[in-house]
C-alpha positions in Angstrom: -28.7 69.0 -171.0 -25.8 71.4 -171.4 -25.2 74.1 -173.8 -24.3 73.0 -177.7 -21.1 72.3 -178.8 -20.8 75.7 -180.4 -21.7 77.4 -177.0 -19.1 75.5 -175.4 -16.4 76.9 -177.7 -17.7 80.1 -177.2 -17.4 79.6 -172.9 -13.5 78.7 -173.6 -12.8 81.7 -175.9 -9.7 83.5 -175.8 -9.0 81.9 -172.5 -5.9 83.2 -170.2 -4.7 84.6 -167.1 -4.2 87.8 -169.0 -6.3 88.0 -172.0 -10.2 89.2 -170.5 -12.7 91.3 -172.9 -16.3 91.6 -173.0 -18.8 90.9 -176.0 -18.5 87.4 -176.8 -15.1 87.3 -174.3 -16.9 87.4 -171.4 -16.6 83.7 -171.4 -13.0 84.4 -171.4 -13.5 85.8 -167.7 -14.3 82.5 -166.5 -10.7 81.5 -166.9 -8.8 84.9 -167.0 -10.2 86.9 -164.1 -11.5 84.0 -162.4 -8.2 82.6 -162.3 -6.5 85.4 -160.9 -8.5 86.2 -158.0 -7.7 89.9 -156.8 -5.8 90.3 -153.9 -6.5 92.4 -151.0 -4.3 95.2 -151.6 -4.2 95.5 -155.4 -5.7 98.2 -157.3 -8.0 97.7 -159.7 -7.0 97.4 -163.2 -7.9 98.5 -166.7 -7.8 95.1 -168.2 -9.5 94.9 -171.6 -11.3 96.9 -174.3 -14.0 95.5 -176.9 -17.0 95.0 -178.3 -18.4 93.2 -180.8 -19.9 94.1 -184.0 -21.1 92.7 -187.0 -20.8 92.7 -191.1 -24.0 94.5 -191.7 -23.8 97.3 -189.4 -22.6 100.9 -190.7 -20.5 101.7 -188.1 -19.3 101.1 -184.3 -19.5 104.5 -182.0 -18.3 102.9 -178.5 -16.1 100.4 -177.0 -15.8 99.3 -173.5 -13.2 99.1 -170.9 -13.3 95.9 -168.3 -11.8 96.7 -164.8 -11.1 94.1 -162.9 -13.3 95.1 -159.9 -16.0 96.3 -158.7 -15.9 100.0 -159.5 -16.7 103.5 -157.9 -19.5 104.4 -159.9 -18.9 108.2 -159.2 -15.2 108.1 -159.8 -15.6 108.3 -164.0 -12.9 109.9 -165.8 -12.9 113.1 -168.3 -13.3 112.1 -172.1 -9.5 114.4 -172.1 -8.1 111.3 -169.5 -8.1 109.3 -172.7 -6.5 108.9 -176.2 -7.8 106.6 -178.6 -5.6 105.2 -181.7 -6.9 104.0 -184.5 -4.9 103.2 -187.9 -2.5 106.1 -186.8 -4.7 108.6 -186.3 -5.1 109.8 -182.5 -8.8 111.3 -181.1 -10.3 112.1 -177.8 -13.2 109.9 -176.8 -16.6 111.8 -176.9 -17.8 110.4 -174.1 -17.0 108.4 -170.7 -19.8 106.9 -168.8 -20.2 104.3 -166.2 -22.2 101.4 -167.4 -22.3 98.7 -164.6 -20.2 97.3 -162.2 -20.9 93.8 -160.3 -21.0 89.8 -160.6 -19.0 89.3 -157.8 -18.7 86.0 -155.9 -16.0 83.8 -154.0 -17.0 80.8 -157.0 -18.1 83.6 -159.3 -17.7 82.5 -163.2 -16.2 86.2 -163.4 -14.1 87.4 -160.5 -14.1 87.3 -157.0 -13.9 91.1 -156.4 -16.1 91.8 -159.4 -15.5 93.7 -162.7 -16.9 97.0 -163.9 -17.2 98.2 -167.2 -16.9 101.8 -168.1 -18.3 103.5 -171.7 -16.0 105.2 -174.0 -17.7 107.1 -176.6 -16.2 107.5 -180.2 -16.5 108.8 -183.5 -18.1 106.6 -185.6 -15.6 103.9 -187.6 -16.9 102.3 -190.3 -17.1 98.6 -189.7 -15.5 97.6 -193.0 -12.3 98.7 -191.5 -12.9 96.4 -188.7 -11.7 92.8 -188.3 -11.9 90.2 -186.4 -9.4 90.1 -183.3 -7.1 92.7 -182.3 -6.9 95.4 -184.5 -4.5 98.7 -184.8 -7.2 100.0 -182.4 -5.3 101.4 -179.2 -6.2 103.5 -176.1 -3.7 105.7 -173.4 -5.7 106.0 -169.7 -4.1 108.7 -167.6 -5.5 109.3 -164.3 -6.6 112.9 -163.9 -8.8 114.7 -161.4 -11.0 111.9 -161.2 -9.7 108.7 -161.5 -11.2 105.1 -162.3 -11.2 103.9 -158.3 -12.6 100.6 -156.8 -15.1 100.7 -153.9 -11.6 101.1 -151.4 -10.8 104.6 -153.3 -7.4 102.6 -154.9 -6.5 104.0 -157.8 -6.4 102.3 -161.3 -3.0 102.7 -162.6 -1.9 104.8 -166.0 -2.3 102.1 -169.1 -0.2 103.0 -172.4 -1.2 100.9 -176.0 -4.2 98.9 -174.7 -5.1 96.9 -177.3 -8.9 96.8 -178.6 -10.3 93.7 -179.4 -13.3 93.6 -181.8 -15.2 90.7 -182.6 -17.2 89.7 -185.1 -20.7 88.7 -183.9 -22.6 85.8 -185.5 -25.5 83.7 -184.4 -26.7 83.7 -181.3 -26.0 81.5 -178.2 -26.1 81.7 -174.8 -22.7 82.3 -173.0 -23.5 83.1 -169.1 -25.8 83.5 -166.4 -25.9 85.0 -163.1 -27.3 86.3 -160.2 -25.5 89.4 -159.1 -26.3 90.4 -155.9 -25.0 94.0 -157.0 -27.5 94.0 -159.6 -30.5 92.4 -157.4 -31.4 89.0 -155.9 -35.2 89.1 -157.3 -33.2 88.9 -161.0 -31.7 86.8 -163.4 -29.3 87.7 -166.0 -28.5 85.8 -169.7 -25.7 86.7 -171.7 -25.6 86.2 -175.1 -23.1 86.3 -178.0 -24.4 89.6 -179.6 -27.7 92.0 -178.6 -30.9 90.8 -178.7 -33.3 92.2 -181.2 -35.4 94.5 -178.8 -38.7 93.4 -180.3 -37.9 89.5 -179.7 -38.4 89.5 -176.5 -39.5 86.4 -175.1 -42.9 86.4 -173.0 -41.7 85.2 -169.1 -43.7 81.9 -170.0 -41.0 80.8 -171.9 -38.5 80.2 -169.1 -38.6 78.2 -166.0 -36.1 79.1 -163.1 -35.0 76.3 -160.2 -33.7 77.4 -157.6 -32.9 75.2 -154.2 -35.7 72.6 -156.0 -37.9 75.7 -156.0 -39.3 76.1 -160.0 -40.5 79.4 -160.8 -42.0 81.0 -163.9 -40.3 84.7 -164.0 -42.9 87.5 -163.4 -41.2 89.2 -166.4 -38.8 89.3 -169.2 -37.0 92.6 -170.3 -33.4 93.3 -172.2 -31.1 95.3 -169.8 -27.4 96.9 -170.3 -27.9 97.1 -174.2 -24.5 99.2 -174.4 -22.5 96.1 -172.9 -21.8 94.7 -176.3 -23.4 91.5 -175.5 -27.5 90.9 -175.5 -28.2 90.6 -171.5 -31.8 89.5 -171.1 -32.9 89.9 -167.4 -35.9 87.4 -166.2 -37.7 88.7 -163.1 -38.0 86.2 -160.7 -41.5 86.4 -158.3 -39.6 86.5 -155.0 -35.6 87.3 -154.1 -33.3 84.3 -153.9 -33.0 84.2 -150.1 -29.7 86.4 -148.9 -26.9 84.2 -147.1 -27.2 81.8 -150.3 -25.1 80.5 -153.0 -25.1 77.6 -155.8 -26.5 77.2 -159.5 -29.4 77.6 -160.7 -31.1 75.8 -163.5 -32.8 77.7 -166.6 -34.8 76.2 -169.2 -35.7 78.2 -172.2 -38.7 76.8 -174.6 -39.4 79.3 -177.0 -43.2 78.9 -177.6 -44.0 81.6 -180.3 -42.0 83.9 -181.6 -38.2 83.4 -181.0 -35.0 85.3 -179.1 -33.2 86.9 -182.4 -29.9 88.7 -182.7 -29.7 92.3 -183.5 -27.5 92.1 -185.8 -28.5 88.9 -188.6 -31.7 87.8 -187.0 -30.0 84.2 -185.9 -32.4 82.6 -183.6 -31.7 81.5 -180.2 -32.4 78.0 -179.8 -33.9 76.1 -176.2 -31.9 75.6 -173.9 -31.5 73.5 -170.5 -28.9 74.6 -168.4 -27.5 74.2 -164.4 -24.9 76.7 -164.5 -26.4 80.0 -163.7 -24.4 81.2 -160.3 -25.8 82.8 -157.7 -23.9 84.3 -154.7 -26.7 86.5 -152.4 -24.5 87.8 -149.3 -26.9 89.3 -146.5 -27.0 92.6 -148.3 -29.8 93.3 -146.5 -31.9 92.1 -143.1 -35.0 93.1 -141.4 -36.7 92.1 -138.7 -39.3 93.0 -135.8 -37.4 93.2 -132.4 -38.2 93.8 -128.7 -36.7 96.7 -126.7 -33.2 96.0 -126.4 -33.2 94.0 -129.6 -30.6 92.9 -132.5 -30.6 92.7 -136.7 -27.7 91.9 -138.2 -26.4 91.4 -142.1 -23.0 90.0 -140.1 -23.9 86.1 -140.0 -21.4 85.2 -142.6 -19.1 87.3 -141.7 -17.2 90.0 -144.2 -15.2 89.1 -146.9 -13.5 90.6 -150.0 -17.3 89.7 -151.9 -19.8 91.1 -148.7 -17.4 93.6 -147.4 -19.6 95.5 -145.7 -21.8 93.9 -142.1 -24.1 96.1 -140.2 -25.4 95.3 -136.7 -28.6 97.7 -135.5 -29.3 97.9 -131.8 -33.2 98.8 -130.5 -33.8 100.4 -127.6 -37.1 100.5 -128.7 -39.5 97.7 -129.8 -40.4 97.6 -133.6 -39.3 96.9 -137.1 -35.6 97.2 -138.0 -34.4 97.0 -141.7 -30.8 97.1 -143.3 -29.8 97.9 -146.8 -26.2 97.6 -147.7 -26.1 99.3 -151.3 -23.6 100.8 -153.9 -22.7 104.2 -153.4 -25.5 106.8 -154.4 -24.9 109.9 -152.6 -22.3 113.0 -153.5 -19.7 113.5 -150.6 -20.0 116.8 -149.1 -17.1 119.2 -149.5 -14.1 117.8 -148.1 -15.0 114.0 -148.3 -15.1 111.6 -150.3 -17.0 108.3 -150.1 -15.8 105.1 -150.0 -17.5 101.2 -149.7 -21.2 101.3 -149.6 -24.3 103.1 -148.8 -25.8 101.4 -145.6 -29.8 102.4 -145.2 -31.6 101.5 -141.9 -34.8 102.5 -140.7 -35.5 101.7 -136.9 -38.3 103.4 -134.1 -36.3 107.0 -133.4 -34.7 106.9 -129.7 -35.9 109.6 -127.2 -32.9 108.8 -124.6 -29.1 109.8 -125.5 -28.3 107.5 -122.4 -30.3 104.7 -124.6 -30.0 105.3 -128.1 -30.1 103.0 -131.0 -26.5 101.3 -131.6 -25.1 100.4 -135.3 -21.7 98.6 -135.9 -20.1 98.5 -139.0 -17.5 96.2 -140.1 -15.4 96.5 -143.0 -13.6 94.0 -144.6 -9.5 94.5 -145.0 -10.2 94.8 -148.9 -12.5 97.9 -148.5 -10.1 99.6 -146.5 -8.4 102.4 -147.8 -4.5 102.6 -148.0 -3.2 104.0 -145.2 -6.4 104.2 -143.7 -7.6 102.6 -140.2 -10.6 102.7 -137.8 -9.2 105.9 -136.1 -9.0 107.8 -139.4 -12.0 106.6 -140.9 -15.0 108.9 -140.9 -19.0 108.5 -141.0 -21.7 110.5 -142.6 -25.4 110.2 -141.6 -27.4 111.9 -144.5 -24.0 113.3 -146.1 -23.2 115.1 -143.1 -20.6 114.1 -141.1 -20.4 112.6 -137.8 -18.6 114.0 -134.7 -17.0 112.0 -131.7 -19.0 111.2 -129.1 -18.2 114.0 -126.0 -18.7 110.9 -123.4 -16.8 107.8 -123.1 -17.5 104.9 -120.8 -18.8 101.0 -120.9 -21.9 101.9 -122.6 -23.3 104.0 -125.9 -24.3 107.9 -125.2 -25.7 109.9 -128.0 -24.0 113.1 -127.4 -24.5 114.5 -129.4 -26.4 112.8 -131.9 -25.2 111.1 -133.5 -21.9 110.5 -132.8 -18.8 107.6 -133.2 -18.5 106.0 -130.1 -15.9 103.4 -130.5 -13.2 102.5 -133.6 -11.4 99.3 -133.6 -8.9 97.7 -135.7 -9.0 94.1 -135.8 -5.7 91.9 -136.4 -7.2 90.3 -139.8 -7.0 94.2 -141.3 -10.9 94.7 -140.1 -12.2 97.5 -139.2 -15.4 98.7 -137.1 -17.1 101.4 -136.3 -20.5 102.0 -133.9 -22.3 105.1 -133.9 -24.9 106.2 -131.4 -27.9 108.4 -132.5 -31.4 108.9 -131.5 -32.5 108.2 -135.4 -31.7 106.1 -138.2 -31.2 107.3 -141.7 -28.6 106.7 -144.6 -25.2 106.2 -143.2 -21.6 106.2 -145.5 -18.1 105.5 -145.1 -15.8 108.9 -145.5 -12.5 109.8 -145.7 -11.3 113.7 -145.6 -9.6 114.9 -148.3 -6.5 117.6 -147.6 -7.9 120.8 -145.5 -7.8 124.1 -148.4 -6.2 126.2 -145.6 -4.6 129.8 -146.3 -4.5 131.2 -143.3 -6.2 132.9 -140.3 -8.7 135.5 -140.7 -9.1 138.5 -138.5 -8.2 139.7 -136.1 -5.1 137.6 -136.5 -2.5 139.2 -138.8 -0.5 136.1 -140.2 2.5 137.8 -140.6 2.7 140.2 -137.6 3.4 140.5 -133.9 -0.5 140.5 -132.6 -0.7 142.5 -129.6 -3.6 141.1 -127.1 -4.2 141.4 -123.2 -3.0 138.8 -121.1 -6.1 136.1 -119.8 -8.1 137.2 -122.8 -10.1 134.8 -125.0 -8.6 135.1 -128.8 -10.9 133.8 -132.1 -8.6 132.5 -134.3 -10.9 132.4 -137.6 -9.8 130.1 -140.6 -11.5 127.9 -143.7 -11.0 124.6 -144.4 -12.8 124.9 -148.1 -16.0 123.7 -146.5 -17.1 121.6 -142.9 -14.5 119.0 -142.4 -16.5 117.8 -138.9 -15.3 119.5 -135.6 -12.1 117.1 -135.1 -10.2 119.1 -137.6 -6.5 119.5 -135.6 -4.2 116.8 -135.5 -3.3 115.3 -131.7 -2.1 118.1 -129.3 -3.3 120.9 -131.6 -3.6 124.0 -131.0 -0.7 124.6 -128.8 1.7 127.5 -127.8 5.1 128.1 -126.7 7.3 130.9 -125.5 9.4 132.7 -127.7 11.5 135.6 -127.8 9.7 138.6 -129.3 11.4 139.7 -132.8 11.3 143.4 -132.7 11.7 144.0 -136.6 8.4 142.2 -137.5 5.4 144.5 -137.8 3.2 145.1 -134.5 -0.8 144.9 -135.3 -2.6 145.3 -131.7 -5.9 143.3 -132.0 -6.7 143.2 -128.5 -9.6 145.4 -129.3 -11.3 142.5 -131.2 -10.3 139.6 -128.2 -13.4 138.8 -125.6 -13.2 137.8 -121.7 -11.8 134.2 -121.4 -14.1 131.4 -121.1 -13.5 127.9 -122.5 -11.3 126.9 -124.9 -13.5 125.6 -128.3 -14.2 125.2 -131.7 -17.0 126.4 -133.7 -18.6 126.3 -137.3 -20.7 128.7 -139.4 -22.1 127.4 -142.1 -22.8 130.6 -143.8 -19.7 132.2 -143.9 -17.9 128.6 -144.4 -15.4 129.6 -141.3 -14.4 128.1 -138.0 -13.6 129.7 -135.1 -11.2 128.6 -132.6 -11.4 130.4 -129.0 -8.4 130.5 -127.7 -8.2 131.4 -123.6 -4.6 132.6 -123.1 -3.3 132.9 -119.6 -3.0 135.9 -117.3 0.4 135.4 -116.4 1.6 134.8 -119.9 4.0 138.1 -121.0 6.3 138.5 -123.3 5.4 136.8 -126.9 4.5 133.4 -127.9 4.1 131.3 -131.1 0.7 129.3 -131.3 1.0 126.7 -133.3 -2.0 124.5 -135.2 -1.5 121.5 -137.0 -4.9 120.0 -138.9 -5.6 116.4 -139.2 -3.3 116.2 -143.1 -0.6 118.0 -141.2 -1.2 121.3 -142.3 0.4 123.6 -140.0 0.4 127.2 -139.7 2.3 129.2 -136.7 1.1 132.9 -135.3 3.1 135.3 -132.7 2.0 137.0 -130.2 2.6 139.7 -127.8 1.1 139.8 -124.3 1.0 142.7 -122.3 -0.9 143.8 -119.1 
């Protein structure tokens, strides 16, 4: 049996390629997002702003923005990014907050690459000045210091006059369902066309869930995401909805007591029978027991702009093996920032660098940054980034540990990445952000003639505005040349302060946030030279010299 009549109006709502909201619109992202599936390179968008309210309430104090992908939830703007307009009268928001972002699917009802939804706080406007549809309710988005981004770091662009849509709110039917692998492949969400009255909730005997000719009774029934402007009822189901699997699920909803009711006029939800609930579960996750030597794998379907992220573990050691491919959690040390997904493993530790345990990540084209690439792309084990490895050949060495042992790009746009390491642990996707360089620190005089001995080892001391990992110059950096000495800059004789020349290398300290670069000059150098370094964003900074003997 499928929804009623009324329901079905509801579904086709404000339907277009252009027009998506939330509230009771969310039916409009069946046909609007839906239809315009995102394409690879496109930034995410600020697409819509509503909410719904209804005649009896006093006032309405937020709205939300739709973006038409899955969203960064650390990248949420400053309240001062926005301007809100309302019958000519111009105010700051008084708040911004992430709310959710997910419910993506390649036969999603909603959108292929998923939609967030982001909070905007406001003064409180009495509802009798609200209609029904698009009122002289504007908002301005400029991008500022932290930007609405998507999971690839794109930027959402700068929107001017978006229009807010309010809806009126009456009775109460269902409009969706889904299960969002973001959100959790043990639950079930129902939207319906205005909140649910928090003391109607149903008991979890009241539904029955089929899934793959599986029925289930939900182990519980809660209300979830009461700020999205629609009433989202989550069932609990007793297991997960295997990962790898996709189709529709049926619900069936026989109020035995006390019934659903609206917040906002008590309307009562009536039973329903429905085969439309969509579940897309990519293989988020994996775990297994393995022998020595031994694979798991969240790869078998491949990547795609919906499961960007596959992670392949390698045992050297027998035991149990789990993956879990998650939204972003962590806070990118200084320097980075974080991109994709979190990807947690646990695995038996390794004892031999010459045997360590292997992970490969692929990333789809979609979650790769602009510009970006496998060689520029960094990892972070426990928010701490992760060197090269200081051996190369035909198999894996952890040294150190852990360490990137191999980049490739792939012709589709693909990217992977495998790390060696003796443990396991929480591993994200980096990229650096431009080096805060402003020069050398002693003993080098930036703006002088610096007078060393000839074959002597001299530490060239700089900071980078925290640890950017110890691959810091660009290819071919540090290097030096000859040049003829200028006589009417100022002399500073540092050789004092130089050591005995060993190796050449590169050093960090933690505490006083500086690296140290030592740099072995030769014996029969004389005369001056420039040295020249160039870091990885092409920050370059040149330094004379003056041997003598």
């Amino acid at each position: 049996m499928c929804p009623s009549d009324h329901s079905h109006a509801l579904l086709r709502r404000r339907v277009s390629a252009t027009a998506m909201s939330v509230g009771l619109t969310l039916s409009a992202l069946v046909a609007g997002v839906g239809s315009a599936a995102a394409q690879t390179a496109s930034p995410p968008n600020v697409a819509y702003a509503a909410n719904v309210f209804h005649p009896d309430q006093a006032s309405l104090d937020h709205f939300l923005l739709l973006v038409d992908k899955v969203i960064d939830p650390t990248s949420i703007p400053a309240p001062a990014d926005f301007s809100v307009r309302f019958e000519g009268v111009t105010t700051t928001p008084t708040s911004v907050e992430f709310l959710y972002a997910g419910f993506a699917g390649p036969g999603s009802a909603f959108n292929e690459a998923g939609i967030g939804f982001v909070k905007i706080g406001i003064n409180p406007i009495p509802i009798s000045q609200l209609t029904d549809g698009v009122d002289a309710f504007t908002i301005d988005y400029t991008p500022g210091a932290a930007p609405i981004r998507d999971r690839a770091l794109a930027i959402a662009p700068a929107v001017t006059e978006l229009p807010v849509e309010t809806i009126e709110a009456t009775g109460m039917d269902l409009i969706a369902g889904t299960i969002d692998h973001d959100y959790g492949a043990d639950k079930l969400l129902l939207f319906f066309s205005q909140p649910v009255e928090l003391s109607s909730i149903p008991p979890a005997s009241d539904f029955t869930v089929t899934v793959e000719n599986t029925t289930v009774t939900p182990a519980a029934v809660r209300a979830v995401l009461t700020d999205l402007g629609v009433g989202v009822l989550e069932l609990r189901l007793p297991s997960a909805v295997p990962a790898g699997t996709e189709g529709s699920a049926r619900v069936v909803y026989t109020p035995n007591g006390a019934p659903v009711v609206g917040r906002f006029d008590a309307a009562v939800l009536p039973a329903f029978d429905i085969d439309w609930v969509y579940y897309f579960l990519p293989a988020n996750g994996a775990s297994a027991t393995v022998g020595a030597g031994g694979s798991v794998t969240t790869a078998g379907g491949g990547v795609s702009e919906s499961d960007p992220v596959a992670t392949t573990v390698t045992s050297p050691v027998a035991g149990t093996v789990t993956i879990k491919e998650k939204p972003l959690e962590d806070p990118a040390p200084t320097g980075y920032a974080f991109f994709g997904q979190l990807v947690e493993i646990t695995a038996p530790a390794a004892t031999d660098p010459t045997n360590p345990l292997v992970f490969t990540f692929e990333l789809h084209a979609s979650l790769v940054p602009d510009g970006e690439s496998a060689q520029t792309i960094q990892m972070a084990r426990n928010g701490v980034p992760v060197p090269i490895c200081s051996t190369s050949g035909p198999t894996p060495v952890a040294s150190p540990s852990p360490c990137i042992w191999q980049r490739v790009d792939h012709l589709t746009g693909n990217v992977s990445i495998t790390v060696a390491t003796l443990e396991a642990s929480r591993w994200s996707f980096a990229l650096r952000t431009p080096v805060s360089f402003v020069g050398f620190g002693q003993p080098v005089d930036n703006r002088a003639r610096n007078g060393v001995k000839a074959g002597a080892a001299v530490p060239i001391v700089f900071s980078l505005g925290g640890y950017r990992g110890l691959d810091v110059f660009a290819a071919g950096s540090p290097s030096s040349r000859s040049v003829t000495c200028d006589t009417g800059t100022p002399f500073d004789d540092i050789s004092a302060e130089t050591t005995t020349a060993g190796k050449s290398g590169l050093s960090y300290d933690s505490v006083s946030d500086t690296y140290t670069y030592v740099w072995k000059t030769a014996r029969a150098w004389s005369g001056c030279r420039e040295l020249t370094v160039v870091f990885y964003d092409g920050t370059t900074r040149k330094v004379t010299f003056e041997f003598k003997h």
